[in-house]
C-alpha positions, 0 to 999 in steps of 0.5 A: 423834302418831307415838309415840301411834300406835305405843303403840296398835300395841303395845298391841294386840300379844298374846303366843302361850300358850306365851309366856304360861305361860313369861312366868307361871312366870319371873314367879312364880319372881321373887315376883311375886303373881298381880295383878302378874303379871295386870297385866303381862300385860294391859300386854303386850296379852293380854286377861282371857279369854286369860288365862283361858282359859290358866289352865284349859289350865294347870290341866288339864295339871297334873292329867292329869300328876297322874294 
């Protein structure tokens, strides 16, 4: 019963977005796909629109730094 409880616990458990990009990046220098990486996270108790939501922050870095 203990072990159930403490599986909740951590499953709850989200990571920050910083540790998120960093998390994506060494996933995507290893040769994990996308879903992979996606599955992952969700493991790790981050939620689809973190997910998301850091995407688009990623996406908006990436195209200020273009300019």
């Amino acid at each position: 019963m203990l072990m159930l409880a403490l599986g909740s616990v951590n499953a709850q458990s989200s990571m920050t977005d910083d540790q998120i990009i960093k998390f994506v990046i060494k996933e995507q220098k290893a040769g994990s796909s996308q879903q992979e990486i996606v599955t992952k996270l969700m493991q790790k108790g981050v939620t689809i629109d973190q997910i998301r939501r850091v995407r688009k922050k990623a996406e908006r870095l990436q195209k200020n730094q273009g300019l």
